[in-house]
N, C-alpha and C positions, 0 to 999 in steps of 0.2 A: 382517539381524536381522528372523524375524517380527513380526507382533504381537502373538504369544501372551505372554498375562502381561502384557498392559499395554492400560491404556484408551486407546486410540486411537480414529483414526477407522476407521470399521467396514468401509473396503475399502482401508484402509493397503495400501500397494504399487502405488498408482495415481497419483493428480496432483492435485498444487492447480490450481487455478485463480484466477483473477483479471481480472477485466474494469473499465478505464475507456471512459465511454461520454462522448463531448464535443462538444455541439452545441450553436448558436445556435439558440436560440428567436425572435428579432425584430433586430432590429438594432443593441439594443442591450441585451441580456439573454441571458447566457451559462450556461447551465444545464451539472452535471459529475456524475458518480456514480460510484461504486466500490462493487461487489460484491467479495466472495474467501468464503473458506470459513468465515473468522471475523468480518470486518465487512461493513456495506451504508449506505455514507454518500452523501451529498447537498449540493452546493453550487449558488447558484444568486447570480449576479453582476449585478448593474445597471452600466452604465460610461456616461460619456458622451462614448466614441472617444480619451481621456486617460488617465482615474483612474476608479478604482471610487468610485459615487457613494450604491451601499446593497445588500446582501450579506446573502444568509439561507444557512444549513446546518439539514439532517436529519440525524438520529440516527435510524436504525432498525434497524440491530441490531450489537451492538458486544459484548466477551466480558466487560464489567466493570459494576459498576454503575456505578464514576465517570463511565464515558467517556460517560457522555449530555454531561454540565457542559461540556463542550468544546467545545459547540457558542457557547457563552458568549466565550472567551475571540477565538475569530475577528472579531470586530468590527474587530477592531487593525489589520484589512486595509483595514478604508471610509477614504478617500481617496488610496490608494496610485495612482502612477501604474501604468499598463496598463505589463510588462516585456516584455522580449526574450526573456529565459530565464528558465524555472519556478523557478530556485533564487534568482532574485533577490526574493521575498515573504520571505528570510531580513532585507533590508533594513526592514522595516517590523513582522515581529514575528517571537518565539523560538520555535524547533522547541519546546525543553528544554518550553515552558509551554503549550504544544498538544496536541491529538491528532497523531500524528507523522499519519496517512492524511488527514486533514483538511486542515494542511498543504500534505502534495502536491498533494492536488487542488485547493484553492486555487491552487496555482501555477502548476498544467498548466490551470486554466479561464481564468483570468485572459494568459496567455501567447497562449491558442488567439482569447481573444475579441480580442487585438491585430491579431490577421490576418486577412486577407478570405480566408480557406482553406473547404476544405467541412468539413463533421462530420467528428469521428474519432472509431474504436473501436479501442482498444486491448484485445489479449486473451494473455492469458501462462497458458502450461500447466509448469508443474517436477515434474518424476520426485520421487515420495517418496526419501529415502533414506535408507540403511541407519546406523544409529547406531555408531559405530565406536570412538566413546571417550565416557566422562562424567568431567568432571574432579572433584573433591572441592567446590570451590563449585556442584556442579550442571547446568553448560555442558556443553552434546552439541556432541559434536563427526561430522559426517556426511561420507558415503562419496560416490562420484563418481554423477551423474544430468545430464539435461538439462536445459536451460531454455529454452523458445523464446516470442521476444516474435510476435506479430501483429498486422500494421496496416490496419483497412479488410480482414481475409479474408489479407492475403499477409503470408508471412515475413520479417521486416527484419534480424532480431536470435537466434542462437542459440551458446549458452555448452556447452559443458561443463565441470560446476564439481566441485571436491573439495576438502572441507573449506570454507574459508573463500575459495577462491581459485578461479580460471578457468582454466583446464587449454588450452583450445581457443574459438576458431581463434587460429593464431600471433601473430595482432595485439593479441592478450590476455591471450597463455599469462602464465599465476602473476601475474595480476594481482589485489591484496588486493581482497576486496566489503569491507574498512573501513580499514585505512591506506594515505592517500594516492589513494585513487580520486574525493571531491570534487576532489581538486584535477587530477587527468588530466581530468574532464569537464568543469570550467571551460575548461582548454583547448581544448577540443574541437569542430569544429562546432556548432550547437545542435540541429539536429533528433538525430543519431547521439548529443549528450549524453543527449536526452531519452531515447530507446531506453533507452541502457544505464541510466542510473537509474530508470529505469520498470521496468528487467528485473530492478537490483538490490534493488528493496524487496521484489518478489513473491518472490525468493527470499529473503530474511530472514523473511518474514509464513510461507511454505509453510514453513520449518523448524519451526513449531507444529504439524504435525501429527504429528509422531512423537513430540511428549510425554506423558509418560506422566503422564495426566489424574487419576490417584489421589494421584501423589504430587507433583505442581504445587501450588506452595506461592504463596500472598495477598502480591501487593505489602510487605503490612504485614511478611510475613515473609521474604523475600528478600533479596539483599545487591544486589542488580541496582540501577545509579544511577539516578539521577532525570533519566530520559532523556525523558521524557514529560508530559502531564499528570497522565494518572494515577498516575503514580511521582511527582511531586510533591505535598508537604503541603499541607491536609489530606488531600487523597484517598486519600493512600496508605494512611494509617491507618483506611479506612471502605471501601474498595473493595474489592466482594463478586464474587467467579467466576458466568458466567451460562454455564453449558452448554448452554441452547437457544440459546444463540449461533450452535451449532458448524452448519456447513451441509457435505455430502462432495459436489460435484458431479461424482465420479468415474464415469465410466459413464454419465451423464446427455448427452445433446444438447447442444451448446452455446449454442443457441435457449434453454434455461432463467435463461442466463448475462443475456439480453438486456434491457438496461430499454427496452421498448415505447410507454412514451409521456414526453409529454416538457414536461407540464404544472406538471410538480413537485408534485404533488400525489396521485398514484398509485405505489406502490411494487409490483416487483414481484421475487420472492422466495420 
């Protein structure tokens, strides 16, 4: 399906993108960022080689108005011991009451600042694709494209997905992106967990761009659950669509993708 007849982004048929960038600032201050097409957040972790000891988040561009207030609820994290694996910050506070990207990065900062490893950049490119069904509550349903994760420049991690599921390589094939794949990556080594769940948000977040932005309907009006913070009340009932949200890094350098300094205090965007 083109994009003719629907507000999309303006070089539909191209890639989302999505970059986390995770690096140690001092020795004990772990600084995390996520860029994509439609947010650019910010974590930045104090530990003392245990438990996180004092924890700031940026909000700088998010597609709602609630989702600034998120940066609020992460607190929940300061005294958490330092985990093994990123999913275990579910221990200590709920996705449902969070920004779900906030979250993650929380998890993956906190995780990386456990280990005496070097910086990581994570970088995911996923093929747009083609809308193939809408069901009567509104759910697109999407056609077969790529997804490739990147780590530090090289290839760790690549999908071929349809629909809701992973088509490729065999070690994958018709594996669901939502029933039953937390519980395959618990199992799982933890670095290869983190891949695949780092590979499967950026393609849940990239399936935002083929919606058709005229008739995208307000939390307040949606049937969609209270998956989030901002699908949570009040916000749900007061949270306004920000269209300068939207960012297409389609075509663009991947050097635009980069956050360049690492002050926490310079955003770049």
């Amino acid at each position: 399906m083109g994009a003719e007849g629907r507000t999309r982004f303006p070089s539909f048929d191209g890639q989302a993108h999505r970059l986390i960038d995770l690096r140690r600032t001092s020795s004990d201050v772990f600084t995390a960022w996520l860029i994509d097409d439609f947010h650019h957040f910010g974590v930045q972790i104090t530990h003392d080689h245990k438990k996180i000891i004092d924890l700031s988040v940026r909000a700088q561009r998010f597609p709602y108005s609630s989702c600034a207030g998120a940066v609020n609820p992460a607190i929940e994290y300061i005294g958490a011991l330092l985990p093994s694996r990123a999913s275990e910050v579910g221990k200590w506070m709920s996705m449902r009451h969070q920004c779900t990207h906030i979250y993650d990065l929380l998890g993956l900062a906190a995780v990386h600042a456990a280990k005496a490893g070097p910086n990581c950049h994570y970088l995911t490119t996923i093929d747009d694709r083609s809308v193939v069904k809408v069901h009567r509550s509104g759910k697109r349903v999407l056609g077969t494209g790529r997804a490739v994760l990147s780590k530090n420049g090289a290839e760790v991690l690549t999908w071929i997905i349809d629909g809701n599921k992973v088509v490729s390589p065999h070690e994958w094939q018709s594996q669901s992106l939502g029933k039953g794949f937390r519980d395959r990556t618990e199992s799982m080594p933890i670095e290869i967990a983190e891949y695949a769940n780092i590979l499967r948000r950026a393609i849940m977040v990239a399936g935002g761009r083929s919606a058709d932005r005229d008739a995208a309907l307000l939390p307040r009006d949606n049937k969609k659950p209270a998956l989030c913070f901002t699908y949570q009340p009040p916000q749900r009932s007061t949270a306004e669509w920000i269209p300068s949200s939207l960012r297409d890094w389609s075509g663009s350098e991947d050097g635009r993708l980069i956050v360049s300094d690492a002050s926490f205090t310079k955003w770049v965007d």
